[in-house]
N, C-alpha and C positions, 0 to 999 in steps of 0.2 A: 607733563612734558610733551611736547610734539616733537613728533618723529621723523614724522615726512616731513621733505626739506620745504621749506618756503622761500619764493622768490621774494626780496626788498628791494623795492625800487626808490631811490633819493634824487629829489631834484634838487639844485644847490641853493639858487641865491635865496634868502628869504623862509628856507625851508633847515636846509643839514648845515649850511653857511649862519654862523650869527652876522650881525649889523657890521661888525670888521672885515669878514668874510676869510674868517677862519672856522676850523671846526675844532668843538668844547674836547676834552679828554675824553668825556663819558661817551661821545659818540662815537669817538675811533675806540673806544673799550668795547662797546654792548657789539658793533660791527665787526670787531675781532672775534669777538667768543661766540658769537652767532654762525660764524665762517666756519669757523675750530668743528662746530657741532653739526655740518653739512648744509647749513644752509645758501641759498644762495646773495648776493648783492651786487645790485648795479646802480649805475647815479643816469639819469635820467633828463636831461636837460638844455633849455635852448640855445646855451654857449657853444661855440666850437669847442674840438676839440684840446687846439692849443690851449685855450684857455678852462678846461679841466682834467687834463693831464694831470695839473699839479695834485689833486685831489684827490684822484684814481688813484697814483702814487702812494700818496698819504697813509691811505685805507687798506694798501697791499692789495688791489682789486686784483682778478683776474679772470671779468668777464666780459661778454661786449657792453659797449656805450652808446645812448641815443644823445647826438648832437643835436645842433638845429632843429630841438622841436620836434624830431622824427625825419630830417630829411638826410639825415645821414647814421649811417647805424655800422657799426665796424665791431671787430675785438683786436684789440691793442698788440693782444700776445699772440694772438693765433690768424697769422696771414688766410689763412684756407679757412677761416668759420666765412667770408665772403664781407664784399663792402657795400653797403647800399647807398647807394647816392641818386635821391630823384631832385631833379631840376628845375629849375623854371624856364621856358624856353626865352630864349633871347629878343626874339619879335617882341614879344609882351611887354618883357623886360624896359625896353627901349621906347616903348606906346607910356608906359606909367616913368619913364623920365620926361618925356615932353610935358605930361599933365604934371609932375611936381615941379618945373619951371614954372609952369603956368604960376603957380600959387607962391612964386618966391621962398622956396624952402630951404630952409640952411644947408640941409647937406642933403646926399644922399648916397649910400655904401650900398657896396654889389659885396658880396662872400663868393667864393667858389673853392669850399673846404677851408681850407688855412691860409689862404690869399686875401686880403682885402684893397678893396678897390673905391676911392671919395671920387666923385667929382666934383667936389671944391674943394681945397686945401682947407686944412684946419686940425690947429696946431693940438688944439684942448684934445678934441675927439681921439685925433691921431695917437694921441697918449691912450686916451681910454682901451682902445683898440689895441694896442704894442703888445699886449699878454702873449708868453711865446713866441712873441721876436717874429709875424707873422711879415710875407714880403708886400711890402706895401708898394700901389700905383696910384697917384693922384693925376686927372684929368680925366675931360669931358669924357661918362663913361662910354656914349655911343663910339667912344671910339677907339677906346682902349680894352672895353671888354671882347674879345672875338671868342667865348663860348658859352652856355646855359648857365648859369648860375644856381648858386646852392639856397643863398637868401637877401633879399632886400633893407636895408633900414631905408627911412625917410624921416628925418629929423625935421619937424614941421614948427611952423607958430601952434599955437597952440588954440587957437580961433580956427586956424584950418583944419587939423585933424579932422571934426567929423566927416567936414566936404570931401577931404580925399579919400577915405572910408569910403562913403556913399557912393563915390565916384567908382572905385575900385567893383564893390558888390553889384553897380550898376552895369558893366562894361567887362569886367573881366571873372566876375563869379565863378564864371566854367574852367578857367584854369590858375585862379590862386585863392590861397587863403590868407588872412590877414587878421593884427592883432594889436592894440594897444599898448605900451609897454605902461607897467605903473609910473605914477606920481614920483618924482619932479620929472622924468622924460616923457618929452612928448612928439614920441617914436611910434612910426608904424611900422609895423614886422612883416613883412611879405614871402609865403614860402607857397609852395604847389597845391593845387588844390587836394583836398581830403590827407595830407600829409600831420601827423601829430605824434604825442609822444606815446599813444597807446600802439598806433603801429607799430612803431618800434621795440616795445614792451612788448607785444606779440610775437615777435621774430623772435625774442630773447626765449620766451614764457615756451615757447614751441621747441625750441633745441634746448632747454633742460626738461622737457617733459612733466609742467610743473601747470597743472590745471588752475583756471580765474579764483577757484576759493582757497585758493593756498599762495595769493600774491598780494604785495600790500604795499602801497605806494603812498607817498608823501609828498604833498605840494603845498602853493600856498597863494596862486595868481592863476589869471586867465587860461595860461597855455599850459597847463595841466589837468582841467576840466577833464578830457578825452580820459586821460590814465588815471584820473580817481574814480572816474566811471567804471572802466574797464578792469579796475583790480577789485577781487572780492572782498578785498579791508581797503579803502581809499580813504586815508588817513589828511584834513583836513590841518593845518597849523595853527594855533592861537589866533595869530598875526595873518591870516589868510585873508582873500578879498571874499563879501558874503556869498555868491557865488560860487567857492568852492565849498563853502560850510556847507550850505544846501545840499550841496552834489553830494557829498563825503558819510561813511556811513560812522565815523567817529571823529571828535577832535579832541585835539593833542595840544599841550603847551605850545609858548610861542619858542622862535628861534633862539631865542635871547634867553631862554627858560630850558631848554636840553630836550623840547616837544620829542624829537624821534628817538633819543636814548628813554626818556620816561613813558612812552608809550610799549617802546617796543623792550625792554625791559617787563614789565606787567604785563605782556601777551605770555612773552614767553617761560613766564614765572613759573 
């Protein structure tokens, strides 16, 4: 049995979420009785918050939450644990909407927390986005946004992608970073530079006083690299891109298979 609590870190989609993007029984089971025994649990992940709230919820959480990837890190219940919101500045911002004109790209969304902001209308997306009933602005962003923003998409062709990458790491390296989203979108994710979800797992890991070999994170894509690095168990998913397998010092079923209840189940055996 272990004693000392250990921090769990879940990322959602693709990882504690199956392919519907609910979570199995067993997972809000192993997550409850793990709680019950003093451990600790947070979900980890690049969604706003509105849009895993529902989750948090779910699981009875009550500790803080990394949005965006790391660029926003709050606790839900506890106003005074502090909010961290690092930004992108706005200059930049506005320099990488001329260059995705340039390249004719379908859309392109600004976040600033639980705000979302198109500058093109579009009906589809607008749905995709609605999770939490967030206030939505559509129009030209140079002109609507008036402050630093929390994150970028760019919804590209899919031929461009790499160019605007390249373009990005070329021009603006020193103050953002950026990321791929998986297959079918073909999205690039723009947030601050050296911003991730291990930072923010750090913030967490530091105010319960719970050291790197007693933390155990679960992903299964790109923008969890950082926190399977950073956790002393970095628990890889079935269904993970190879990339995290590499990184991960174990893996686990896929999403679709209860990976984080059947893993963390047998640790705790």
């Amino acid at each position: 049995m272990n004693t000392k609590p250990y921090l769990i870190a879940l990322d959602l989609d693709g990882t504690l979420l199956k392919d519907d993007k609910t979570i199995s029984n067993e997972s809000i089971e192993i997550v409850q009785r793990l709680k019950s025994e003093g451990h600790q649990v947070c979900i980890s992940t690049g969604r706003p918050y509105r849009s895993s709230a529902i989750y948090y919820e779910q699981l009875k959480l009550d500790s803080p939450i990394v949005n965006f990837n790391g660029a926003f890190v709050h606790h839900p219940q506890d106003k005074s644990w502090g909010r961290f919101h690092t930004s992108l500045d706005l200059n930049a911002v506005k320099d990488i909407i001329e260059i995705s004109e340039k390249y004719h790209v379908h859309n392109i969304l600004a976040e600033i927390i639980d705000d979302v902001y198109f500058h093109y209308h579009d009906e589809q997306l607008i749905d995709v986005f609605s999770m939490g009933d967030p206030k939505v602005t559509v129009g030209d962003l140079r002109s609507t946004l008036g402050e630093d923003v929390t994150s970028i998409l760019i919804h590209a062709k899919e031929e461009d992608v790499p160019r605007i990458r390249s373009y990005l790491s070329d021009v603006h390296a020193e103050v953002v970073d950026h990321r791929r989203w998986a297959a079918p979108f073909h999205v690039i994710e723009i947030i601050k530079k050296g911003i991730n979800k291990a930072v923010g797992l750090e913030k967490i890991s530091k105010y319960y006083g719970i050291p790197k070999d007693r933390i155990i994170a679960f992903g299964d894509e790109d923008n969890d690299t950082e926190m399977i690095q950073f956790a002393g168990h970095g628990v890889a998913m079935g269904n993970a891109i190879p990339l995290i397998k590499e990184t991960a010092n174990h893996i686990t079923k896929t999403n679709e298979e209860n990976g984080i209840a059947e893993f963390l189940k047998d640790f705790f055996s």
